[in-house]
N, C-alpha and C positions, 0 to 999 in steps of 0.2 A: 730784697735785702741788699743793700749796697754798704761796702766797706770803706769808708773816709779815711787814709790811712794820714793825708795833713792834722786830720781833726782828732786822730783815733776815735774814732765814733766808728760804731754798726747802726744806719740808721735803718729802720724797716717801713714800708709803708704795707699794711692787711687792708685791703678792698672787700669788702662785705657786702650783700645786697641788703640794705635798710630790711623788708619784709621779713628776711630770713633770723637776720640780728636783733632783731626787735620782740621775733618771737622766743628766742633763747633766752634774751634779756629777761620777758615776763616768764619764762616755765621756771627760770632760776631763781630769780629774787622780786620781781614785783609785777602783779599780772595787770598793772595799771599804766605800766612804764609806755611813754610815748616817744621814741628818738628824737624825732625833728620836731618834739615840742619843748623848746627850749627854756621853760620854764624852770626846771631845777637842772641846770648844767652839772654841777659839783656831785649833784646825786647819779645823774646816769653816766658821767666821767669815772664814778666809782667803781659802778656795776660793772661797765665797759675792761676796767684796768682788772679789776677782779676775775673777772670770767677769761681773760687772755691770758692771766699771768697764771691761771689755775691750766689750761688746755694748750697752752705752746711753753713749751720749753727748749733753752738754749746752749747748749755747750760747745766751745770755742777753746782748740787747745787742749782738749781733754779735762777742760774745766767748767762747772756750771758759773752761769752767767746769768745775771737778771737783769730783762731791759725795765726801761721807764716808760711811764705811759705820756708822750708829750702832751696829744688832745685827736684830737676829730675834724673832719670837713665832709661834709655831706655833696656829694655833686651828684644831681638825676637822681636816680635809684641805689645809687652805690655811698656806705659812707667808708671814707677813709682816717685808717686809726693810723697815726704817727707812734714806734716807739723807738726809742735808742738805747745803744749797750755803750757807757762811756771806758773810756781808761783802757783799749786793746790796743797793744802797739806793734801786736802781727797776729797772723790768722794763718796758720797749717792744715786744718784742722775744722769743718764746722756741722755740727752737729744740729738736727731738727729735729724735733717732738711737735706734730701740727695737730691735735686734735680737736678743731674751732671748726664747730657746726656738725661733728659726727653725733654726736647726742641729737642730733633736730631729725638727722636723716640719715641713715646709713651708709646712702649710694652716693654722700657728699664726696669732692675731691677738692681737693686745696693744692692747688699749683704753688709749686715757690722756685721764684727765680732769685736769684746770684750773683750780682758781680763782684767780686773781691779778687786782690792783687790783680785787676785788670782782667781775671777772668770772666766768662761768662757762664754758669750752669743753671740748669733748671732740673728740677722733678715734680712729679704728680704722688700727693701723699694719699692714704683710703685708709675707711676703714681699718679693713685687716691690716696695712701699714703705712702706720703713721709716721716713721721715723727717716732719715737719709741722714747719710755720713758722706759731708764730700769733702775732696782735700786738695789741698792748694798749695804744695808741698814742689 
């Protein structure tokens, strides 16, 4: 999660392993769904934006925030989802909800790093807790 403060953008970049994603994709909405068959883009771009926007949430400032889904890149094993938060013109405050992949497996953890105002923070979210308050105050 890196904060653009020229651009005011939050952009995020989620690393997923394709196997893992693929299988959440089919238990949720279609058990046919193939990733890196890019035969109906617009329909697994959906599933993708749908299933992230339902399992991470974002408040910035003490305010909820909804990023946008830009699109995907697949490299090796891992695909990567681009999203961004437009229109923040400062960051105090930020707020994590991760819960992408704890429905697959329980013993998932989702790292999430941070730079914003030039800082750098990281945490490990689980399970039992999904959430981090970090502040840049």
């Amino acid at each position: 999660i890196n904060y653009r403060q020229e651009k005011q953008s939050v952009q995020i970049t989620s690393r997923l392993f394709i196997d893992d994603f693929e299988n959440i994709l089919k238990q949720n909405y279609d058990e046919n769904i193939v990733l890196v068959d890019e035969e109906n883009p617009e329909i697994i771009d959906s599933y993708i934006d749908r299933y992230l926007k339902k399992n991470m949430e974002l408040v910035i400032n003490d305010k909820v925030v909804t990023f946008n889904f830009i699109g995907k890149q697949y490299e090796g094993d891992i695909v990567k989802c681009y999203l961004e938060v437009e229109d923040i013109q400062s960051i105090a405050s930020f707020e994590i909800t991760n819960r992408i992949l704890f429905d697959l497996q329980k013993d998932q953890q989702n790292i999430v790093k941070t730079k914003i105002n030039s800082k750098s923070k990281s945490v490990i979210l689980t399970y039992e807790n999904p959430n981090a308050l970090l502040k840049f105050n």
